[in-house]
N, C-alpha and C positions, 0 to 999 in steps of 0.2 A: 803586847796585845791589850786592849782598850776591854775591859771587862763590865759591865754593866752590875747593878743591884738589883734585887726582887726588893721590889719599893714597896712600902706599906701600907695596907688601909687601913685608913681612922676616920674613926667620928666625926661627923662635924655638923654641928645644927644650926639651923640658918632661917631664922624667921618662924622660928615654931617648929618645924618639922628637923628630924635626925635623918640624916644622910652619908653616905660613904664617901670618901673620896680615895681613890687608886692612886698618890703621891710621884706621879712620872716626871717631877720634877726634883725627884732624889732619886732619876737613874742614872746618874752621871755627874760628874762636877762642873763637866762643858756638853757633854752632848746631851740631852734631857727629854724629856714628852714624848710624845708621838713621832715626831722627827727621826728622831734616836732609833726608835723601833722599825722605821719605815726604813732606816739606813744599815741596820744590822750584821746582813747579807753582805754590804762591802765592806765591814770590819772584820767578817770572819771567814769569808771565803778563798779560797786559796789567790785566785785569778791571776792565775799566770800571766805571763805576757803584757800585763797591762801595763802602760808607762801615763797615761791621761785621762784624769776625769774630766770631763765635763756636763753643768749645769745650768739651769735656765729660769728667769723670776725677777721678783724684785729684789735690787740692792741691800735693803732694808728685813727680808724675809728671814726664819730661823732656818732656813734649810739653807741659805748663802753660808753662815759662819757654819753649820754643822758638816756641808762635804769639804769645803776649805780644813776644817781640822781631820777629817778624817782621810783626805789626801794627805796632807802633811805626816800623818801616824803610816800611810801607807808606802810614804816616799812616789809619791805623784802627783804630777804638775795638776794644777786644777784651771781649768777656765771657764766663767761664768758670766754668759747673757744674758744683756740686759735693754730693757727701749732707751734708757739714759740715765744716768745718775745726775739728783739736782742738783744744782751748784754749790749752795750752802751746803750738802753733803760731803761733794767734793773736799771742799775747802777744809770744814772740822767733822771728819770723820767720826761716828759715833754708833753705838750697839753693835748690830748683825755685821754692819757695814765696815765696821773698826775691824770687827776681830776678822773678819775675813780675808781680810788685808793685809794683818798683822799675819794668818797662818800661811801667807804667800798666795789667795789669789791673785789670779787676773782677770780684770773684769772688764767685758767688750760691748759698747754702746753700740747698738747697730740701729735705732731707730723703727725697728721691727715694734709691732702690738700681736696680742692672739693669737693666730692659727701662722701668720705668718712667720712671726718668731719662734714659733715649736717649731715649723717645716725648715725653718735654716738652720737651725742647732740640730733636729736630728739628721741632715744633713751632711754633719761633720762624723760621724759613724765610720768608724775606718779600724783597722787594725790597729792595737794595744792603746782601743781607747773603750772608757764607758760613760755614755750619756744617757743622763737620769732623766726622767719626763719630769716638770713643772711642781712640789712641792713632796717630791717623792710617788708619785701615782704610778701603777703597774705591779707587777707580781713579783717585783722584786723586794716586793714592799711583805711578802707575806711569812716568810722565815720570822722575820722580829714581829710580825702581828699576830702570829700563832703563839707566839712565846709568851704575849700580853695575854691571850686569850686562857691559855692553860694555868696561870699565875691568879687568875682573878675566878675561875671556872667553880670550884668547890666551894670557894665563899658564897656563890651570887646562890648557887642552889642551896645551901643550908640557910641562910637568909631570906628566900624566896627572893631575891633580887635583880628587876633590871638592869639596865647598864646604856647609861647616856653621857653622847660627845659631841662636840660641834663639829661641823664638816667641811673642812677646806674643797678637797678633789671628792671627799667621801672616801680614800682608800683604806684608813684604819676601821672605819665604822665599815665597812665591806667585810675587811678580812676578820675582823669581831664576830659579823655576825654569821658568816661560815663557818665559823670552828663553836659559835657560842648555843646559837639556836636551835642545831640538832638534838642539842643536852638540853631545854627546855629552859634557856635566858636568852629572853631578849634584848634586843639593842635598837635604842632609839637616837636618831640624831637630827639635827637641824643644818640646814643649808646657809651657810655665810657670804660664798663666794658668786653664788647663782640661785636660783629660785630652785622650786622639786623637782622642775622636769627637769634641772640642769644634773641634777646630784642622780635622777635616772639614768640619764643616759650615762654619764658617768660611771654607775655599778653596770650597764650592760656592756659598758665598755671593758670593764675590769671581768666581765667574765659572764655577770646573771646568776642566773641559777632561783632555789626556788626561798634558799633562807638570807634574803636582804632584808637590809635595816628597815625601820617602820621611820618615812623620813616626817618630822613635824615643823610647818611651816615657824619662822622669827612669828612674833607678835607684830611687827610692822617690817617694813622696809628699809636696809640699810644697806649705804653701800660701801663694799669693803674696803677697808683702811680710811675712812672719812671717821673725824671725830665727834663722837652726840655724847653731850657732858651728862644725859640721863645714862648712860654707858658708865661711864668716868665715874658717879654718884655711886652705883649697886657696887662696882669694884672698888672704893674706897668700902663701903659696906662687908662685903664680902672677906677683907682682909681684917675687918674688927670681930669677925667672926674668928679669927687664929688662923688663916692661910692665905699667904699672898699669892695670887692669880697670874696669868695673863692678861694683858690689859685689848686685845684685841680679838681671841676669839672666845675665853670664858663668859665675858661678860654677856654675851647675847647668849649663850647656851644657858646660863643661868636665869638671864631672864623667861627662857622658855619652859624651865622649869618649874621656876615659881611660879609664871602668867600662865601656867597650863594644869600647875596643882598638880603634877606628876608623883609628890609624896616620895615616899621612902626608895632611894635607889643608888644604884655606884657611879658616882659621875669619875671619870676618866680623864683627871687635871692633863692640861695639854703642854705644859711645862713653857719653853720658850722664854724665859721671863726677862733671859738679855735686851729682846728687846720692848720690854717695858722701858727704857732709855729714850729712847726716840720719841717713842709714845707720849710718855709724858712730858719731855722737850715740848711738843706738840699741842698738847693741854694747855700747858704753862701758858704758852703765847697766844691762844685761843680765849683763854679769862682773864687776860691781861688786855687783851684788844676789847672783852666786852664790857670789863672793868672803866676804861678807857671811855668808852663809847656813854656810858651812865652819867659820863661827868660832864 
C-alpha cells in the first residue's frame, strides 16, 4: 500500500517578507502535491470490482503519470484521453508523458476539445470501471484534501495564518476551504486555467456552500501552458530562495503574492515537479530562437 508523509512546513523568505511553505512535494517519491491528495481515495479504498481506470487531459499533465502509477500499484488497466499527442512527444517521450507509459498507460487520441472530450470519456462509465473528471475535480477529491486541511489546521491558527494556492479546477482550494474556514483560516487562490467566474462555477459545481475560497485575479493574463520568460525569471528566483518549484502553476501563484503584498502566509507548494522536464525542454528552445533572432 502506497503510504504517504505528513510533509513539513518551513521557512522560507522571499523578497523581504517570511513565508510558510506546506512541502507537498515531499508527499511521495512519485506521487507528490495536490495530485497525490486529490487521488488518495483510489489508493486506499477498498474498490472492489474494479478492473479499469480511466482518465482525461493533457499528455503532458501531472495527473497522466500519477493515475498511470496508481493503477499499476492497484493492478488496473489504465486508459487515458486525449485531443492528440504532438509528434515530437510522440517520437521522444519525456516527463508526465514518459512515465505514464512507462507505468503501462494507454493513451487514446480522439481529437475531442472541452465539453466534448469530458462528455465521451464519461461516457465510457460501465461496470468495474472508474473515470476520474479532468485534473482530479469532484468529491473524490475530498478524503485526501481533508487530510491536507487537518495537517496544516493548528499551525495556520497559532500563527494567525492564511493559506494560498493556485487553481487549476479550484478543487483543493474548495475542499481547503471547507474544512479550513470554519476554524477561522482562510484560503485564498488564484485562477490559472480560467478567469473568476470560471473558478465560480467550478466551486458551485463542486458543491457551494457558504465558506469558499476568496478567489484573487493573476496580475495580468496568461494562458495556460504558454510559456512568458517573466514566469521562467521569478522561478529561477524563487529556487535561489532554497526551494525548487513548479515551473507551471507556482510561478503565477507567487507572483500573486508578491504583486498583491499578501505578506505573511502558508503557501501550499503544488509539487508536480516531473514535469518541470518538459517545461524547460520548452524554455530552452524558446531563448534559443530569441537568442537566434538578436543576431
Amino acid at each position: 500500500m502506497v503510504q504517504f508523509r505528513k510533509t513539513p512546513i518551513v521557512p522560507f523568505r522571499f523578497r523581504g517578507v517570511l513565508y510558510f511553505v506546506k512541502r507537498e512535494d515531499f508527499l511521495h517519491t512519485i506521487i507528490d502535491g495536490t495530485k497525490g491528495r486529490k487521488f488518495y481515495s483510489l489508493l486506499h479504498r477498498p474498490w472492489e470490482g474494479v478492473e479499469e481506470l480511466i482518465g482525461f487531459g493533457s499528455p503532458l499533465a501531472n495527473s497522466f503519470s500519477t493515475l498511470a502509477y496508481i493503477a499499476r500499484q492497484r493492478g488496473w488497466r489504465f486508459r487515458y484521453f486525449v485531443t492528440y499527442v504532438p509528434p515530437q512527444l510522440r517520437r521522444k517521450p519525456a516527463g508526465n508523458f514518459q512515465k505514464g507509459l512507462e507505468w503501462g498507460a494507454q493513451v487514446v487520441e480522439t481529437g475531442l476539445t472541452g465539453e466534448a472530450l469530458r462528455e465521451f470519456v464519461l461516457g465510457q462509465q460501465g461496470k468495474g470501471r472508474i473515470v476520474v473528471e479532468e485534473g482530479g475535480r469532484g468529491d473524490l477529491a475530498e478524503e485526501g484534501v481533508s487530510q491536507l486541511a487537518r495537517e496544516i489546521l493548528e499551525f495556520c491558527k497559532s500563527h494567525n495564518l492564511p493559506v494560498f494556492l493556485p487553481s487549476g479546477t479550484g478543487t483543493t482550494a474548495y475542499y481547503l476551504a471547507k474544512y479550513l474556514q470554519p476554524e477561522g483560516v482562510k484560503v485564498y487562490t488564484t485562477p490559472l486555467v480560467g478567469g473568476v467566474e470560471y473558478l465560480q462555477k467550478q466551486f458551485q459545481w463542486l458543491g457551494g456552500g457558504e465558506n469558499l475560497p476568496t478567489i484573487l485575479p493573476p496580475l495580468r493574463r496568461y494562458r495556460f501552458g504558454a510559456l512568458y520568460p517573466n514566469l521562467y525569471r521569478l522561478w529561477e528566483e524563487l529556487g535561489k530562495g532554497g526551494i525548487g518549484f513548479d515551473l507551471l502553476y507556482d510561478p503565477v501563484g507567487w507572483e500573486v503574492v508578491v504583486g498583491r503584498k499578501l505578506g505573511p502566509l502558508l503557501y501550499i507548494h503544488q509539487g508536480g515537479k516531473l514535469g518541470n522536464l518538459t517545461m524547460l525542454a520548452r524554455y530552452r528552445k524558446l531563448f534559443e530562437k530569441e537568442r537566434d533572432g538578436k543576431k
